[in-house]
ROSE-4610 file (N, C-alpha, C; in Angstrom, 1 decimal, always signed):
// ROSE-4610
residu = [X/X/X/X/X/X/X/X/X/X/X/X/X/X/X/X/X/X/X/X/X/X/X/X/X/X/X/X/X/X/X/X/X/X/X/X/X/X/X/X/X/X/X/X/X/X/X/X/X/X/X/X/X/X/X/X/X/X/X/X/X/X/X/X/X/X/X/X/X/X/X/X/X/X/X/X/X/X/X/X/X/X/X/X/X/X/X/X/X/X/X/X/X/X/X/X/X/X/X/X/X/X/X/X/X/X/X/X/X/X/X/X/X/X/X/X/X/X/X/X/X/X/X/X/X/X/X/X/X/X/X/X/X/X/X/X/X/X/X/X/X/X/X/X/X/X/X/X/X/X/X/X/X/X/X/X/X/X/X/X/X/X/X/X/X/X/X/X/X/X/X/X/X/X/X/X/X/X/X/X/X/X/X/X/X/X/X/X/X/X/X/X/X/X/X/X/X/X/X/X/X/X/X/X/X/X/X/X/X/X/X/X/X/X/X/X/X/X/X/X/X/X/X/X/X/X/X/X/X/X/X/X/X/X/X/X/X/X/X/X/X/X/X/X/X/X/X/X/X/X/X/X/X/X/X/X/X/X/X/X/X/X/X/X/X/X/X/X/X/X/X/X/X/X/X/X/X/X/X/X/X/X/X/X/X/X/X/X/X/X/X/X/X/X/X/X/X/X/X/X/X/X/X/X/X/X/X/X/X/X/X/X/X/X/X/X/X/X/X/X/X/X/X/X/X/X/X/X/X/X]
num = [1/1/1/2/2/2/3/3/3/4/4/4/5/5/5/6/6/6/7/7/7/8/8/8/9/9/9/10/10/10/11/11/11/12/12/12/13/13/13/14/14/14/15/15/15/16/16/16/17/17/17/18/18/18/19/19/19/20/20/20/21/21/21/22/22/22/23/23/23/24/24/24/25/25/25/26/26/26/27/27/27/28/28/28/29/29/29/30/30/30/31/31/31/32/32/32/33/33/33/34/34/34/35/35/35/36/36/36/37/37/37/38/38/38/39/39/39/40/40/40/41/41/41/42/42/42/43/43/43/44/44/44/45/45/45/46/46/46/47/47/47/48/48/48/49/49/49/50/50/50/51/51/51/52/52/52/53/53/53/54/54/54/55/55/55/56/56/56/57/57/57/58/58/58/59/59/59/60/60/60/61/61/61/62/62/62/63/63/63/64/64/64/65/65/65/66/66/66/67/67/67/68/68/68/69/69/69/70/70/70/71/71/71/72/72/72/73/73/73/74/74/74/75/75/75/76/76/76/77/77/77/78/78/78/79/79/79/80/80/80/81/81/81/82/82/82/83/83/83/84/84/84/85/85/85/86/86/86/87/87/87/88/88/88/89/89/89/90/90/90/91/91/91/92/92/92/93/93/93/94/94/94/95/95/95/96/96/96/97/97/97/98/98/98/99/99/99/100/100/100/101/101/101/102/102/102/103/103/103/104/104/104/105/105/105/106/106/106/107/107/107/108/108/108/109/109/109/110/110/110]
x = [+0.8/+0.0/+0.9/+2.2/+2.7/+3.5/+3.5/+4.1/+3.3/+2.8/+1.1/+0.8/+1.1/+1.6/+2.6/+3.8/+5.2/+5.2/+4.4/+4.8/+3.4/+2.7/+1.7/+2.2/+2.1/+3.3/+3.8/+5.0/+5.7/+5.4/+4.6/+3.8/+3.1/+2.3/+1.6/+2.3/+2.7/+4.1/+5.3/+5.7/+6.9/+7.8/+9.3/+10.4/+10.9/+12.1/+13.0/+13.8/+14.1/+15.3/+16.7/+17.6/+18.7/+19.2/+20.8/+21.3/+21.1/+20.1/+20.7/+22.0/+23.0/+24.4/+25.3/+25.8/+26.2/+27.7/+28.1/+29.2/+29.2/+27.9/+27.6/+26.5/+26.0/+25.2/+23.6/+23.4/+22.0/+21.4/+20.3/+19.2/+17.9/+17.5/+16.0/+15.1/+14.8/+14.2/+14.5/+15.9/+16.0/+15.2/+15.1/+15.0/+13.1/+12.7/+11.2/+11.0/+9.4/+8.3/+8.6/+8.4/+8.6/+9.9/+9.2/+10.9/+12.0/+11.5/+12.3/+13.5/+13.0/+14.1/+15.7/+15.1/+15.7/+17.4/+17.1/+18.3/+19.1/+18.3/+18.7/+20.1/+19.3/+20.3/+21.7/+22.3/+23.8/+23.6/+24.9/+25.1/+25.3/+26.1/+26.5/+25.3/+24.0/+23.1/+21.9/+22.2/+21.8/+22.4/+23.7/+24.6/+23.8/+24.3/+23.3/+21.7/+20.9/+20.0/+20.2/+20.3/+20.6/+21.4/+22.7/+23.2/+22.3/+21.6/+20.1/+19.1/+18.7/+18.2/+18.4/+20.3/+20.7/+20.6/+20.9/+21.1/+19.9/+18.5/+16.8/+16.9/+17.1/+17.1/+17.8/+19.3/+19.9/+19.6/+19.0/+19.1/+17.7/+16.9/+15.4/+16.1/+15.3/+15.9/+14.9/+15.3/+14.2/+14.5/+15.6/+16.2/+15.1/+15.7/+14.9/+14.4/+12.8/+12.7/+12.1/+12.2/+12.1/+10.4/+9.6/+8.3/+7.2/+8.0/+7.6/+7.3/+6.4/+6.3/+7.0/+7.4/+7.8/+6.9/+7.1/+6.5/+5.1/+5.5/+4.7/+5.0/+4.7/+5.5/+4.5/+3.5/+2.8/+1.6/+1.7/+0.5/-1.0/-1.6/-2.8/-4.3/-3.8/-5.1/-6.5/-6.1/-6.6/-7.1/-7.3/-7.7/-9.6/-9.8/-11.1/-11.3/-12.7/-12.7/-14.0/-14.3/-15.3/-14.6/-14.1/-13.3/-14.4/-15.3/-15.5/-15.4/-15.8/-15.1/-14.1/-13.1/-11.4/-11.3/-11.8/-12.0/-12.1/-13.0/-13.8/-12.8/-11.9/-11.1/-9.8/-9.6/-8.2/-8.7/-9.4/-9.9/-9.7/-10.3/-11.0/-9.0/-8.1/-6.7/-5.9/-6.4/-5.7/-6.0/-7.7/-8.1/-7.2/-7.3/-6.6/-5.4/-4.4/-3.3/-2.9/-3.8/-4.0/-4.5/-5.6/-5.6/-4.7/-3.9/-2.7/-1.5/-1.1/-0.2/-0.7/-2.0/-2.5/-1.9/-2.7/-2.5/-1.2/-0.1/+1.1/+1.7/+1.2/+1.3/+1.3/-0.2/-0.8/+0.3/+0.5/+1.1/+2.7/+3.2/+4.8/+4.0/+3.4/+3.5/+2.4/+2.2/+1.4/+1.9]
y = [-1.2/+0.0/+1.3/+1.5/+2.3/+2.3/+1.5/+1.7/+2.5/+2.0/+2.7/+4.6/+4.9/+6.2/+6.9/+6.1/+6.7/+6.5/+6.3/+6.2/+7.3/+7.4/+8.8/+9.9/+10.2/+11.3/+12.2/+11.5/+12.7/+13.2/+12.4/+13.2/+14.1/+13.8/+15.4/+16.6/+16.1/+17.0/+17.4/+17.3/+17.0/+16.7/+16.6/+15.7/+16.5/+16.5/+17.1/+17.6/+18.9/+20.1/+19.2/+19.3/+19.3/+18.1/+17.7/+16.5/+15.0/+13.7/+12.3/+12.0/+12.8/+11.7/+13.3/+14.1/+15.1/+14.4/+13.8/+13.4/+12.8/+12.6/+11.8/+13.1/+14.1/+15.3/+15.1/+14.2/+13.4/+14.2/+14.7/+15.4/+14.5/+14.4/+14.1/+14.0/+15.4/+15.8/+15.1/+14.4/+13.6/+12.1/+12.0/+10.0/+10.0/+9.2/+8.9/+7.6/+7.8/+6.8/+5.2/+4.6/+3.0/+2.8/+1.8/+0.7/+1.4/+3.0/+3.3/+3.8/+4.2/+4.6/+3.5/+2.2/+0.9/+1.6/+2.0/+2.4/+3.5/+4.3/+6.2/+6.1/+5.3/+5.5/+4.5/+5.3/+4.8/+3.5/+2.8/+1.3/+1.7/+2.9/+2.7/+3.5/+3.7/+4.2/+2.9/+2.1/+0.3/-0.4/+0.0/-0.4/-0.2/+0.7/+1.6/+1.0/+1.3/+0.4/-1.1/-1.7/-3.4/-3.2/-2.3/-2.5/-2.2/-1.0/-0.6/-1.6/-2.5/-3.6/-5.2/-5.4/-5.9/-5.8/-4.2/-4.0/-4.0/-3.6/-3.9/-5.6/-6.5/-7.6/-8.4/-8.1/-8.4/-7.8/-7.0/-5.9/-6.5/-7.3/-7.8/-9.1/-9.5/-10.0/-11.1/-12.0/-13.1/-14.7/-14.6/-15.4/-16.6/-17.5/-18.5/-18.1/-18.5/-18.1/-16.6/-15.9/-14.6/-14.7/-13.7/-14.4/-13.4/-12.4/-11.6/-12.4/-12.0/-12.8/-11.6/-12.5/-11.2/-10.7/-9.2/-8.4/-7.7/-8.3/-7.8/-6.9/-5.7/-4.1/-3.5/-4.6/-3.9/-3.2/-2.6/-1.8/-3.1/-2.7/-3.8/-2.8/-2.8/-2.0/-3.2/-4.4/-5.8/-6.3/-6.3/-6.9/-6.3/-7.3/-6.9/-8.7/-8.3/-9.2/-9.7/-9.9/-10.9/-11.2/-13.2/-13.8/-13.8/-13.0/-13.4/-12.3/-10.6/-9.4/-9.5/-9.9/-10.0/-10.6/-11.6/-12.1/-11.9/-10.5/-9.8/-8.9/-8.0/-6.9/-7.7/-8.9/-9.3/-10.0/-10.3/-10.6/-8.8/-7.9/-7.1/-6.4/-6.7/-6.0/-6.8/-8.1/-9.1/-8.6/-8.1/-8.0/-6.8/-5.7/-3.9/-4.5/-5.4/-5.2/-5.9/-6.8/-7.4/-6.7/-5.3/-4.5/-3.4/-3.5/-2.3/-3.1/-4.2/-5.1/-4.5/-4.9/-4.5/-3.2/-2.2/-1.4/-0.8/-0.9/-0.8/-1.9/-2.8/-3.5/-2.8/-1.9/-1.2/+0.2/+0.8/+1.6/+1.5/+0.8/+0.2/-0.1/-0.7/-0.9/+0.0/+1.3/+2.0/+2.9]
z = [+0.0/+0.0/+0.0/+0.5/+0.5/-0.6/-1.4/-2.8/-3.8/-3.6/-4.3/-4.1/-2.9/-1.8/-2.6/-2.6/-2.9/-4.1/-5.7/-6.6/-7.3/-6.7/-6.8/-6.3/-5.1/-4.5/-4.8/-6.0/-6.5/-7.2/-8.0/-9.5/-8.8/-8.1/-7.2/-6.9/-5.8/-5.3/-5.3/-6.0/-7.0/-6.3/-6.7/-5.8/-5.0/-4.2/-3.9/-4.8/-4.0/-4.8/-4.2/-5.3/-5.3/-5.6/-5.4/-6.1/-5.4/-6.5/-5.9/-5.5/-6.6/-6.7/-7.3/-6.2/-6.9/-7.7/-7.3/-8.5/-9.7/-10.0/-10.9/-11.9/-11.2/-11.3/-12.1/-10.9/-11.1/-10.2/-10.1/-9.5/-9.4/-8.0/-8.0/-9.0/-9.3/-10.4/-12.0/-11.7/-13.5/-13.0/-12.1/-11.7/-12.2/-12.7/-13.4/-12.2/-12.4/-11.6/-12.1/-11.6/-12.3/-12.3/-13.2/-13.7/-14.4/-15.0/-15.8/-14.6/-13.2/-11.9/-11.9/-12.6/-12.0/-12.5/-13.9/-14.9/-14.5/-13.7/-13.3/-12.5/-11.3/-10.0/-9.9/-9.5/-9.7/-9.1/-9.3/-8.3/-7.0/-6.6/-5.5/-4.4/-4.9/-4.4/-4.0/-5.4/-5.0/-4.1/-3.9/-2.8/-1.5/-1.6/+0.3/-0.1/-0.7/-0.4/+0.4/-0.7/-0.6/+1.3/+1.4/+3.1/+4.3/+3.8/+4.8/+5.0/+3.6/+3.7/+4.8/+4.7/+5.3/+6.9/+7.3/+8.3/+9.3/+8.4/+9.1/+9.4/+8.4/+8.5/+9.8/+9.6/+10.9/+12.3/+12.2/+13.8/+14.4/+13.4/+14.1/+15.3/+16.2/+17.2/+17.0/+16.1/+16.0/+16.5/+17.7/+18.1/+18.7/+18.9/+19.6/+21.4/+21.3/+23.3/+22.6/+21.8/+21.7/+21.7/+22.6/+22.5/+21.4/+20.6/+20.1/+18.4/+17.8/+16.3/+15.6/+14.4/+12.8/+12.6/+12.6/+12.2/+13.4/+14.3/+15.7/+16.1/+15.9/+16.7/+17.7/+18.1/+19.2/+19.1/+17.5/+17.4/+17.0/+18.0/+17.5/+16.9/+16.0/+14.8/+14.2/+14.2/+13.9/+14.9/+16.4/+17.2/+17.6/+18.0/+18.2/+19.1/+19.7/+21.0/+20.6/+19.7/+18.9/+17.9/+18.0/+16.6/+15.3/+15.0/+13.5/+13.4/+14.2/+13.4/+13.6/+14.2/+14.0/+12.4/+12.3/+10.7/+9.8/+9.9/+8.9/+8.9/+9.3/+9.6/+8.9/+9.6/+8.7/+7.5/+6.5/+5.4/+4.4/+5.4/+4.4/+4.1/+5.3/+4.9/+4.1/+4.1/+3.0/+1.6/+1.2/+0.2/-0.5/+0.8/+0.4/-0.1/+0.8/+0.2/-1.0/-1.6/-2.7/-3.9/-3.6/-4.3/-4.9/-3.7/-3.9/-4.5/-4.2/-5.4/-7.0/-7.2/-8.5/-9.1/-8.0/-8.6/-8.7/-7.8/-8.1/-9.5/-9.6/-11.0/-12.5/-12.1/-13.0/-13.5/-12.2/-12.5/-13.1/-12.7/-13.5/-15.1/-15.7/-16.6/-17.6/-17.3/-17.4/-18.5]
């Protein structure tokens, strides 16, 4: 769903002022929506990505004994104290974010 967010966004609002990659003298403003971004940004900006990536991944504390689940941060937005509206609430967020795959689908190939 937040892809969906971040790939509308800018076309509204437009990007940020100033440079992605001043050594390279790439500006915000040259990088395009979609797949065509994949080509824009340097490697070493894929680099940092992919290490930030890394470093979320490692720093979760998913060790054994640990009584917390993936992806449990506490906020309980889904709970409800009748199990068939709990059911109904987690169905209707499966469907949203199944809708929002689409349409971020839609929009890459748009």
């Amino acid at each position: 769903m937040l892809a969906t967010m971040g790939y509308i966004t800018p076309e509204i609002t437009g990007k940020f002022p100033g440079y992605l990659s001043p050594s390279a003298g790439l500006k915000f403003a040259d990088v395009p929506n979609g797949l065509a971004a994949i080509s824009k940004v340097p490697a070493a900006g894929w680099g940092q990505i992919l290490a930030y990536m890394a470093f979320c991944e490692v720093s979760q504390d998913q060790s054994a004994g640990t009584p917390a689940a993936a992806g449990d941060f506490g906020f309980k937005v889904l709970t409800a104290s009748d199990p068939e509206a709990k059911k109904t609430k987690l169905a209707a967020e499966l469907a949203n974010g199944r809708l929002a795959m689409m349409a971020i689908i839609g929009m890459f190939f748009q």
